[in-house]
C-alpha positions in Angstrom: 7.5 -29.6 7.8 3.9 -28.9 8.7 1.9 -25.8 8.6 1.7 -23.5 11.3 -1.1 -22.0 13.2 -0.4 -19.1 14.8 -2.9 -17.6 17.4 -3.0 -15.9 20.9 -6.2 -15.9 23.5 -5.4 -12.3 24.0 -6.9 -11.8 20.5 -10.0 -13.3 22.1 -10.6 -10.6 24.2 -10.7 -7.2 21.7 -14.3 -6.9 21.4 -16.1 -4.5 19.2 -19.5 -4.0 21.4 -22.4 -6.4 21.0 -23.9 -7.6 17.5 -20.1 -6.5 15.8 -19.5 -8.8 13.5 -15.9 -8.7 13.6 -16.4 -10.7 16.8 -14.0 -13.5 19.2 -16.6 -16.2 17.9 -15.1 -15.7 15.1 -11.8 -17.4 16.3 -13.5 -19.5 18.0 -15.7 -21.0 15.1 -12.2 -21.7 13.3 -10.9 -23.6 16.3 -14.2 -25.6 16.5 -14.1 -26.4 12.7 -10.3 -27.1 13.0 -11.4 -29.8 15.6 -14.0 -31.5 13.9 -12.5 -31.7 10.7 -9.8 -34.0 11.8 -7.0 -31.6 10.6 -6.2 -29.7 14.3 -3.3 -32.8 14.9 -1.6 -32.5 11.8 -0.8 -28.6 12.4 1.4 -27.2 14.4 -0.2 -24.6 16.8 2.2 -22.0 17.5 1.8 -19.0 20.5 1.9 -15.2 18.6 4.3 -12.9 20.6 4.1 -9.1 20.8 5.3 -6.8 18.0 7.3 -4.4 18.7 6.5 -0.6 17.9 9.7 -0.7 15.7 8.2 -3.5 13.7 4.7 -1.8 13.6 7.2 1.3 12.1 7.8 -0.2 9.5 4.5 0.5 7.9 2.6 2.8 10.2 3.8 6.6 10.7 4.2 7.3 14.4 1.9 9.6 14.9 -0.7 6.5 14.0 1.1 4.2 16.6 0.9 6.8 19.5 -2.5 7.7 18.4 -4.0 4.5 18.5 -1.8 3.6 22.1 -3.3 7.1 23.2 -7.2 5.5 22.5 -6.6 2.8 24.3 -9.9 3.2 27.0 -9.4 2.2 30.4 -12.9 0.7 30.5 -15.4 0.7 28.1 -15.0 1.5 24.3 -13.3 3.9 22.2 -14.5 4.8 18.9 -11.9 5.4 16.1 -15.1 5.5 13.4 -18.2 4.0 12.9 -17.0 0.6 12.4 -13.9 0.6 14.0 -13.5 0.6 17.8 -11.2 -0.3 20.7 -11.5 -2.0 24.6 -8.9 -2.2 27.0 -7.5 -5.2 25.7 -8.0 -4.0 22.1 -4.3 -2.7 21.4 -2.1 -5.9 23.0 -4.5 -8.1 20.7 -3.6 -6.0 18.1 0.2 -6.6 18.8 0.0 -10.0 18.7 -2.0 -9.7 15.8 0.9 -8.1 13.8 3.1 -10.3 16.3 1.9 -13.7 14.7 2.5 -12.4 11.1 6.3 -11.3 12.1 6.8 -14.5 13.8 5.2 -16.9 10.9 7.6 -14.9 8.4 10.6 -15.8 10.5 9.5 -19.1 10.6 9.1 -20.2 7.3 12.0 -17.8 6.0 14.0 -20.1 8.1 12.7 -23.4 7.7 10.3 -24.0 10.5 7.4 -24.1 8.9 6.8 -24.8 5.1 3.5 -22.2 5.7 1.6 -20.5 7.9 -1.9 -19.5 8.8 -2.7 -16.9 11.5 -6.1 -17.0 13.5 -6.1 -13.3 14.6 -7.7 -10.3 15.2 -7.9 -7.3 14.8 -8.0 -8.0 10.9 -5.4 -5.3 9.2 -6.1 -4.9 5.2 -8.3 -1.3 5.6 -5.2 0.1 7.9 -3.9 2.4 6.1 0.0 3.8 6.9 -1.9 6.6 9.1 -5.4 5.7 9.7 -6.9 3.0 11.0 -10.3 1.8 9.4 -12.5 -0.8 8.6 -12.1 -2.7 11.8 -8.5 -2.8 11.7 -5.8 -1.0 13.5 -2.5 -2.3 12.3 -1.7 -3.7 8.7 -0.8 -7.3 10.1 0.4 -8.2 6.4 2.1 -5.3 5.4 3.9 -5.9 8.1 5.0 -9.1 7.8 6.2 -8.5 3.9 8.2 -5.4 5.0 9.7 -7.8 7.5 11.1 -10.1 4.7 12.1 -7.4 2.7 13.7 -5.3 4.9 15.0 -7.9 7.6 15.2 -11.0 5.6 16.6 -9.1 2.7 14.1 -10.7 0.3 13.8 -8.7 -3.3 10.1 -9.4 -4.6 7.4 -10.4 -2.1 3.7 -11.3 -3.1 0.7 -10.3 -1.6 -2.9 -12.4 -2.9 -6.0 -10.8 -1.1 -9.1 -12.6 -1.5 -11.1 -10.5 1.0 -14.8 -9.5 -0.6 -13.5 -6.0 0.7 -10.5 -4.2 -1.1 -7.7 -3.9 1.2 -7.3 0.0 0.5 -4.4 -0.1 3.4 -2.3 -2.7 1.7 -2.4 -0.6 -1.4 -1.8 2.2 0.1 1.8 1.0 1.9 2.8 -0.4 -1.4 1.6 1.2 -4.2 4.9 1.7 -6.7 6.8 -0.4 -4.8 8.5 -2.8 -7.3 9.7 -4.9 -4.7 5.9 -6.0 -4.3 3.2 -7.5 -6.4 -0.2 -7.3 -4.9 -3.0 -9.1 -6.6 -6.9 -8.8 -5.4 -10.6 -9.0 -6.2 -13.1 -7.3 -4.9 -16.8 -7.0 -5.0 -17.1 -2.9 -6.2 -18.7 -0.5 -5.9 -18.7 -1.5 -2.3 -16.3 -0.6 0.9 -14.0 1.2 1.0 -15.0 2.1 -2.2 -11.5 1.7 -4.1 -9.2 -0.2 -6.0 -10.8 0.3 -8.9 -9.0 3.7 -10.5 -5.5 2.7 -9.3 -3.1 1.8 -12.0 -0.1 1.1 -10.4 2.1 -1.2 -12.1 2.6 -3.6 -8.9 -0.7 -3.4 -8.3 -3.5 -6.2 -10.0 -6.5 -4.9 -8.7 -9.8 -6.6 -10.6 -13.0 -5.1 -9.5 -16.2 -7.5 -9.5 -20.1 -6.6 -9.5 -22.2 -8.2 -6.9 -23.2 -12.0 -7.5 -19.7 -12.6 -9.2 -19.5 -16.4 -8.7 -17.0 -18.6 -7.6 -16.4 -19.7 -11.7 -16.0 -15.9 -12.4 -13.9 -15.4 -10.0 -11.4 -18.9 -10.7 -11.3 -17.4 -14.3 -9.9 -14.0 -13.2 -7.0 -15.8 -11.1 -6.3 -18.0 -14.1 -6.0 -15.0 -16.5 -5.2 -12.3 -14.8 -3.6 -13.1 -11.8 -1.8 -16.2 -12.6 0.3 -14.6 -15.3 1.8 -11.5 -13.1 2.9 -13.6 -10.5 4.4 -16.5 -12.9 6.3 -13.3 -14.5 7.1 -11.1 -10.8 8.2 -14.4 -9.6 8.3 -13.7 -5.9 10.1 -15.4 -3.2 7.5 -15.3 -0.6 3.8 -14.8 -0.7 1.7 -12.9 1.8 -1.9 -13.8 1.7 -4.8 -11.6 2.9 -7.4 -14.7 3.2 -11.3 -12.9 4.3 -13.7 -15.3 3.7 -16.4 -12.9 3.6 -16.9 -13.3 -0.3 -18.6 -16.5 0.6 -22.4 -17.0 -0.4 -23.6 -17.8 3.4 -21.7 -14.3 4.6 -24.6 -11.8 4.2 -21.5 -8.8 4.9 -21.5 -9.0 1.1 -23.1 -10.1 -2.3 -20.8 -13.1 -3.8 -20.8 -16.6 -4.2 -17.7 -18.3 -3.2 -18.2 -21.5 -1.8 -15.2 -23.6 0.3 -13.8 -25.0 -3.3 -13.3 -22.1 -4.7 -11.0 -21.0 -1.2 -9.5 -24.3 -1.5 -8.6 -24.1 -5.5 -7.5 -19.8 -4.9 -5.3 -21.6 -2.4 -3.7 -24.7 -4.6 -2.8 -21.9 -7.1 -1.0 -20.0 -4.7 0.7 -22.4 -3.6 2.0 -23.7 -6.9 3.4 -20.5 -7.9 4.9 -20.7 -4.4 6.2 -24.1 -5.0 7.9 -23.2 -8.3 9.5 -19.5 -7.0 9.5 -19.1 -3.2 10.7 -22.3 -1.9 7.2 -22.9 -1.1 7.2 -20.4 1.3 3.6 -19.1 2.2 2.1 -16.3 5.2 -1.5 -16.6 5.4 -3.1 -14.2 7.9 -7.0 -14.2 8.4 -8.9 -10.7 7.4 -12.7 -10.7 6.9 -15.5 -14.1 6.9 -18.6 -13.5 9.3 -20.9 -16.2 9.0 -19.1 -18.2 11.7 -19.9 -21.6 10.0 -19.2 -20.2 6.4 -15.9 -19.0 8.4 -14.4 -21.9 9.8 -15.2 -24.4 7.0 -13.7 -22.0 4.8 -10.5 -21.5 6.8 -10.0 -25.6 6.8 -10.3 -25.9 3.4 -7.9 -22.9 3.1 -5.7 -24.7 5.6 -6.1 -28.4 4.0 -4.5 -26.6 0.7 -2.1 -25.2 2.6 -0.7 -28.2 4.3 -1.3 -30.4 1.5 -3.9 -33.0 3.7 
């Protein structure tokens, strides 16, 4: 079975305004890097669909869902906060944002796919069950794990966040949940300014100070995050891959380099080897420097699909 790569051009066309970083050249770089690394033929690209509201549900209250359809501009741009904005096309990207994480999930839950990766945007770790933040509107990987649990009938579900950015949204959906293990670094004190004081027994937050390294941080996995998952033993794991941690992405202060990605990645994908069938959703949150970006993403994907 190979890896899947699930994208949509619709999530070309939610655009931020001019000089956002959280831009479509973003996809784009990936697509260009996936091409001249050789790997693009031994993926299989794969069409997102739409989510459904129910689906969304799930996670978000439905006072968010309405409330984001309801700021959907007919021209122009709507501003949901200083970051965080929306176009005419802004809301059906977001669907098949949260559309290719549903449809990876089914797909590997039922043999399709070993893995998957999913070039999309809107990103979704900052959304939180009622608010939408931190350029994202709908948790696309909360989403997908509440999915397997609650359609697949899965009983522990993982989700590994690597962004350089906690992803307060995710926490907030599953905080206490036993179900669910989330493990994450994050450089701190920095946006959105948390993680850091929640003690939540599902939840393996580790803080890092600006200039953390890509050693530092392969040493944290090994000893702290490692353990927890070799214990929870999960049967699927989610992961929330930004690449903005990287020492080209000037978003941040940290020095991952595409190694480090790669090695995060062949230790997820042991543990998923040994407990969850090797079953792995990877869907893409922050990374910024476009060519920091899409190398990243390839050596993400080349661990991934084993190549």
């Amino acid at each position: 079975m190979a890896t899947g790569f699930y994208s949509h051009p619709e999530c070309l066309q939610h655009d931020n305004g001019q000089y956002h970083p959280e831009c479509p050249a973003r996809l784009q770089a990936i697509e260009d890097q996936l091409i001249a690394s050789g790997i693009d033929g031994f993926i299989e690209h794969e069409e997102a669909p739409l989510a459904e509201e129910s689906e969304l549900a799930r996670v978000h209250t439905q006072a968010h869902i309405d409330y984001i359809k309801s700021r959907t501009p007919e021209s122009g741009r709507s501003e949901l906060d200083p970051d965080t904005s929306m176009c005419p096309a802004s809301y059906r990207a977001a669907l098949r944002a949260a559309g290719a994480a549903i449809a990876a999930t089914d797909a590997v839950i039922e043999g399709r796919h070993e893995n998957a990766f999913c070039s999309v945007r809107p990103p979704g770790h900052h959304a939180e069950p009622a608010r939408a933040m931190g350029f994202c509107l709908f948790n696309n990987v909360a989403i997908a794990a509440r999915h397997a649990l609650e359609v697949h009938g899965l009983q522990r579900v993982a989700i590994v966040d690597f962004d350089v950015h906690h992803g307060n949204g995710t926490e907030a959906a599953f905080t206490g949940d036993s179900r669910v293990l989330m493990c994450s670094f994050f450089q701190h004190p920095f946006y959105p300014f948390s993680g850091a004081d929640n003690h939540a027994s599902n939840m393996v937050n580790v803080p890092l100070p600006a200039r953390t390294k890509g050693m530092q941080v392969r040493e944290i996995v090994d000893l702290m995050w490692l353990p927890r998952l070799e214990a929870f033993k999960p049967q699927m794991i989610f992961v929330s891959a930004g690449f903005d941690a990287h020492r080209e992405d000037d978003m941040a202060n940290m020095g991952l380099v595409e190694d480090d990605y790669a090695w995060i990645t062949e230790q997820i994908r042991g543990i998923a080897k040994r407990h969850a069938q090797g079953r792995i959703v990877s869907c893409l949150e922050g990374g910024y420097n476009l060519s920091a970006l899409g190398r990243s993403v390839v050596a993400h994907l080349r661990a991934l699909a084993e190549i």
